[in-house]
MDAnalysis code that builds the backbone (N, CA, C; Angstrom):
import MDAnalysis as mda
import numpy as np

u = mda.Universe.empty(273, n_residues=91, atom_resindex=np.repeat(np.arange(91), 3), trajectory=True)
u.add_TopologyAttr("name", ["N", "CA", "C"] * 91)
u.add_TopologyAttr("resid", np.arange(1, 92))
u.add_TopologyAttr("resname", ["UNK", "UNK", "UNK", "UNK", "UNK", "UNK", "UNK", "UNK", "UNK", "UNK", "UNK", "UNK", "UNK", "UNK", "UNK", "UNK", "UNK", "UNK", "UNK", "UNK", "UNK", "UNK", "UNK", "UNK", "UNK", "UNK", "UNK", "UNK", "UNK", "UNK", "UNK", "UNK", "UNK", "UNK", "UNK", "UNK", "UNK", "UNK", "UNK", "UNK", "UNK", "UNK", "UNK", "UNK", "UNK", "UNK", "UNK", "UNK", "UNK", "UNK", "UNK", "UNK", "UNK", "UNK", "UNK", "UNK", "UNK", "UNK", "UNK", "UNK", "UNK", "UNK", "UNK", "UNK", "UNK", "UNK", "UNK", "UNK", "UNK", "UNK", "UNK", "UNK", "UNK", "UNK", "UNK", "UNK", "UNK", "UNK", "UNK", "UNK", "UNK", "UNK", "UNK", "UNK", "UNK", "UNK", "UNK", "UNK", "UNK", "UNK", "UNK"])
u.atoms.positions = np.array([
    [-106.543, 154.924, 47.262],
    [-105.514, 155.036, 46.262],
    [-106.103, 155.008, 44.858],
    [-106.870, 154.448, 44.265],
    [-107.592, 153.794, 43.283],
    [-108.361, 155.078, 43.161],
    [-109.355, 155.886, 43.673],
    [-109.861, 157.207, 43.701],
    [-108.825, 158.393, 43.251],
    [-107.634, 158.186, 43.981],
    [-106.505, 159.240, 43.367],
    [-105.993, 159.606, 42.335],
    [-105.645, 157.630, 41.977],
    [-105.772, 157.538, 40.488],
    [-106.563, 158.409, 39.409],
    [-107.745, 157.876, 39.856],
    [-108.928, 158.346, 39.017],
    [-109.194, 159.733, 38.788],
    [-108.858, 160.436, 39.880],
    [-108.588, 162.030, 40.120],
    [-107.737, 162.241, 39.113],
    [-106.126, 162.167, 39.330],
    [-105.439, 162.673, 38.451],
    [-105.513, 162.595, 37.034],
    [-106.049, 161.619, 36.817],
    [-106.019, 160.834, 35.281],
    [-107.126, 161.784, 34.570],
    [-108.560, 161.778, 35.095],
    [-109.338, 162.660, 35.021],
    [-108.500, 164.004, 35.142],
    [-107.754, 164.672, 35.617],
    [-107.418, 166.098, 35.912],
    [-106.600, 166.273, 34.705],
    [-105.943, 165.672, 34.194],
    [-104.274, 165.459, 33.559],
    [-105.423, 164.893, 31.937],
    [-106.535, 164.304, 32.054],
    [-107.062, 164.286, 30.524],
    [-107.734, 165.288, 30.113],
    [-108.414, 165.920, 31.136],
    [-108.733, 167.578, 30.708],
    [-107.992, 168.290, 30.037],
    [-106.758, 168.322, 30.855],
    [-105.666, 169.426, 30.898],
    [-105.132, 169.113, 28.996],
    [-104.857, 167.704, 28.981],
    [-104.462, 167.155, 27.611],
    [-105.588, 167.618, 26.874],
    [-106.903, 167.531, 27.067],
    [-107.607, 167.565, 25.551],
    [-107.997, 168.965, 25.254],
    [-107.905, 169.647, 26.354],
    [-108.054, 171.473, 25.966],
    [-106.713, 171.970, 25.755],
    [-105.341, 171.663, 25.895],
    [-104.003, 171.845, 25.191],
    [-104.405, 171.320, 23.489],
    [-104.753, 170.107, 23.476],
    [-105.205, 169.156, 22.248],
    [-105.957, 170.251, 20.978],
    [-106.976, 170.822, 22.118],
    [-108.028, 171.720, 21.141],
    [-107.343, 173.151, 20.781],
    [-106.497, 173.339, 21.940],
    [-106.058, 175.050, 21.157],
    [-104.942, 174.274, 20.151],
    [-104.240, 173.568, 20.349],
    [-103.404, 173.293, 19.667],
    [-104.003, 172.780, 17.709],
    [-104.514, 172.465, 17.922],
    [-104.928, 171.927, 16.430],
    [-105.731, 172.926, 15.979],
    [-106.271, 174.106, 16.341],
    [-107.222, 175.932, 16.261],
    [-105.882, 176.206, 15.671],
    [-104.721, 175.968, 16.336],
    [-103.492, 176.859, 16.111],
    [-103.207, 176.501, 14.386],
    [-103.420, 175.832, 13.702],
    [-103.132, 175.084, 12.593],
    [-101.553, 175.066, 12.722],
    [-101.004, 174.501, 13.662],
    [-99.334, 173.750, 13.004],
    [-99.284, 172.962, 12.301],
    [-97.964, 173.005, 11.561],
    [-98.103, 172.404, 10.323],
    [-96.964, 171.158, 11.113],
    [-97.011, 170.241, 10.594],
    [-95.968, 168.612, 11.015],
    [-96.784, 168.247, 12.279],
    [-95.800, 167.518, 12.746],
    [-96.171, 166.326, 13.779],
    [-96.305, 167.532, 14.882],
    [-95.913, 168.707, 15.421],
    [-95.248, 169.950, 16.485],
    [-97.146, 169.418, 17.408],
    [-97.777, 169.779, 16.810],
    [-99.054, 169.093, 17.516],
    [-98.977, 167.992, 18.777],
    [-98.798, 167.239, 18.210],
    [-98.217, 165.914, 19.069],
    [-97.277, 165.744, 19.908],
    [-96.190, 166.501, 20.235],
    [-95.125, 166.361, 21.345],
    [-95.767, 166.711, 22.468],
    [-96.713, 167.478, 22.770],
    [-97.072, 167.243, 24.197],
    [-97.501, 165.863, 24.455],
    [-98.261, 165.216, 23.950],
    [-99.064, 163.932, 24.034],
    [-97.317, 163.098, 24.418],
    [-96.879, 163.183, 23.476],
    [-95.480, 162.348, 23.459],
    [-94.754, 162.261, 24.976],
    [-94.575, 163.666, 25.458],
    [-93.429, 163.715, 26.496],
    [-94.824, 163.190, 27.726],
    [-96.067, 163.373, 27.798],
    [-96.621, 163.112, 28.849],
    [-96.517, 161.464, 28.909],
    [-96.693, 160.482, 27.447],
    [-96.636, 159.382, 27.143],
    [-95.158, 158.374, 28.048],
    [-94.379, 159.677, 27.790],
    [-92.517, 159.128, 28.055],
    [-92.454, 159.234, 29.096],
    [-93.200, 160.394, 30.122],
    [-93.056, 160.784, 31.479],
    [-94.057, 159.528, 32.128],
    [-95.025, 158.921, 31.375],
    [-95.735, 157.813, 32.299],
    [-95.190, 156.800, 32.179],
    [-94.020, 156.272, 31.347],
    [-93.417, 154.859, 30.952],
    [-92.320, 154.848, 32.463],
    [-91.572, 156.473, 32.196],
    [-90.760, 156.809, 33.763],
    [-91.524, 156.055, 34.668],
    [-92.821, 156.723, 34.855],
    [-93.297, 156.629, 36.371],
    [-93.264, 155.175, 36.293],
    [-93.873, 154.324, 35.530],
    [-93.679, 153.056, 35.629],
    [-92.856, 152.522, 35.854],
    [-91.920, 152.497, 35.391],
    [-90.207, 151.953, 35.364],
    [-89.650, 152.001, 36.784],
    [-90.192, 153.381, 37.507],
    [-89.519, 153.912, 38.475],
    [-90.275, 153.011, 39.691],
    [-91.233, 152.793, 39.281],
    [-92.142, 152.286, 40.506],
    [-91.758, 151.056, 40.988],
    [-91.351, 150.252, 39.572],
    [-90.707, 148.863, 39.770],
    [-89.098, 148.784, 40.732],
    [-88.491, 149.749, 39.869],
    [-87.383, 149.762, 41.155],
    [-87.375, 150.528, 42.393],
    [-88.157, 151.741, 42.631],
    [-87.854, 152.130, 43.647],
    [-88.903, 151.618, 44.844],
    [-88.823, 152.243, 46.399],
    [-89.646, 151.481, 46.866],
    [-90.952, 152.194, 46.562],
    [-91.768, 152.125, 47.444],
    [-93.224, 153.330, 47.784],
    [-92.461, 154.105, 47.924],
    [-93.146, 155.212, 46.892],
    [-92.845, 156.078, 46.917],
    [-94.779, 157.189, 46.539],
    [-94.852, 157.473, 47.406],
    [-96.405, 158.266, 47.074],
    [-96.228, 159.824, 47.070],
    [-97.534, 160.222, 45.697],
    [-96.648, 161.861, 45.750],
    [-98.621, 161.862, 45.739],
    [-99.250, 162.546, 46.568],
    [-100.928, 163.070, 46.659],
    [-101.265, 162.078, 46.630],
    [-101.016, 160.665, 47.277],
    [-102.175, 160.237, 47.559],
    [-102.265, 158.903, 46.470],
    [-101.200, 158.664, 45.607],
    [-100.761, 157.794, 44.511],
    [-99.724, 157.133, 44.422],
    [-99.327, 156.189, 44.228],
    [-98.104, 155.799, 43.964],
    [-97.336, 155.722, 42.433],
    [-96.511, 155.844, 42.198],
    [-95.558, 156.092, 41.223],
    [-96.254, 155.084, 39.603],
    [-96.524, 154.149, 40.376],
    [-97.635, 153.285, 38.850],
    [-98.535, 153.622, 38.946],
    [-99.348, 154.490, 40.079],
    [-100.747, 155.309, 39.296],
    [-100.347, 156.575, 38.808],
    [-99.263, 157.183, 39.138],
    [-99.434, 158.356, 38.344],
    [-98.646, 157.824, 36.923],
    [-97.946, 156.961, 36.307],
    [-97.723, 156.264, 35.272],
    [-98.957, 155.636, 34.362],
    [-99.813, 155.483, 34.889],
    [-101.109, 155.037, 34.167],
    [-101.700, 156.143, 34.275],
    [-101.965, 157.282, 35.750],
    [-102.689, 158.072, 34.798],
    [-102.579, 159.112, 33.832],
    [-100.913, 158.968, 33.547],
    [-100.570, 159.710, 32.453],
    [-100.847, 159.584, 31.102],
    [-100.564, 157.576, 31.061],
    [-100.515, 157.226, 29.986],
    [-102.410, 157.469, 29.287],
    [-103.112, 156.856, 30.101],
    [-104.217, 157.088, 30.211],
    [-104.882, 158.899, 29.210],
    [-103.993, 159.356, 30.000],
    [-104.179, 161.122, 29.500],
    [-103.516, 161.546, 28.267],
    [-102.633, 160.470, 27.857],
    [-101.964, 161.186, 26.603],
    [-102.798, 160.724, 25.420],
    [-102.829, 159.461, 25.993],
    [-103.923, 158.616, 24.770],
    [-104.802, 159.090, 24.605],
    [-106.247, 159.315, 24.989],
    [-107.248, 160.393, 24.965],
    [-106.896, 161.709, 24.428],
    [-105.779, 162.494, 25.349],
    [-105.915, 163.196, 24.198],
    [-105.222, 163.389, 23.194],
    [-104.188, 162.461, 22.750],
    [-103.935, 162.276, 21.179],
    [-105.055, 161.646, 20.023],
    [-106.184, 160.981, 20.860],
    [-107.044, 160.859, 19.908],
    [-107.670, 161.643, 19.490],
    [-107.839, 162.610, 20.442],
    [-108.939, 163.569, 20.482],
    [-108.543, 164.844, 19.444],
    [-107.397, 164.960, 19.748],
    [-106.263, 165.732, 19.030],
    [-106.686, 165.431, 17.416],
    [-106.371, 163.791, 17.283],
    [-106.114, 163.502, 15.423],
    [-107.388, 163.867, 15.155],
    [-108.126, 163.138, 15.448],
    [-109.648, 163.347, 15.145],
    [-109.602, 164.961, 14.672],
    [-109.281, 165.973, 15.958],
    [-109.664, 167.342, 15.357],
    [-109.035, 168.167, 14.535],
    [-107.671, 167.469, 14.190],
    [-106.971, 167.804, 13.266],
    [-107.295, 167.183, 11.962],
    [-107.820, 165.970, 12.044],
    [-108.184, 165.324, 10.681],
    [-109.380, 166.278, 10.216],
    [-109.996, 166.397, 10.694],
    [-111.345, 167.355, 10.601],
    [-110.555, 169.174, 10.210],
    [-110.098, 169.184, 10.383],
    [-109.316, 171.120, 10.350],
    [-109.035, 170.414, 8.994],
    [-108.215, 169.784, 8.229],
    [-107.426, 169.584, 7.074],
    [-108.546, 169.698, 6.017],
    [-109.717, 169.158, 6.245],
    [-110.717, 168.921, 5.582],
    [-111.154, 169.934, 4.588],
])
């Protein structure tokens, strides 16, 4: 289970920090950058929430609080990764 974790989180921070990189190439102007990071952030608080009330529930090999961490995990990374390369574009 703990390996699955690690899979997705790894798969899902890729996926975030090369969205991250075209996105800040794109030069948008406001926060529009950042809502992906956001809804993946909101979609891992779900999985959490959900895990507490519902029973086991496993989707590949994970249960509902690992794919909640390894979301959260993935948004964070790449919203850092994101400011950083946007702070750097403004420059």
């Amino acid at each position: 289970m703990i390996q699955a974790v690690f899979t997705i989180g790894t798969v899902l921070t890729v996926i975030m920090v090369i969205l991250g990189i075209i996105l800040a190439k794109a030069k948008i102007d406001g926060y529009k950058i950042y809502y992906p990071f956001l809804a993946v952030f909101l979609i891992g608080l779900f999985f959490l929430l959900f895990a507490t009330i519902l029973e086991r529930t496993w989707i590949m090999g994970a249960g509902l609080g690992g794919w909640g961490i390894a979301c959260l995990f993935a948004s964070s990374i790449g919203f850092i990764i994101t400011t950083i390369l946007d702070a750097y574009a403004h420059n």
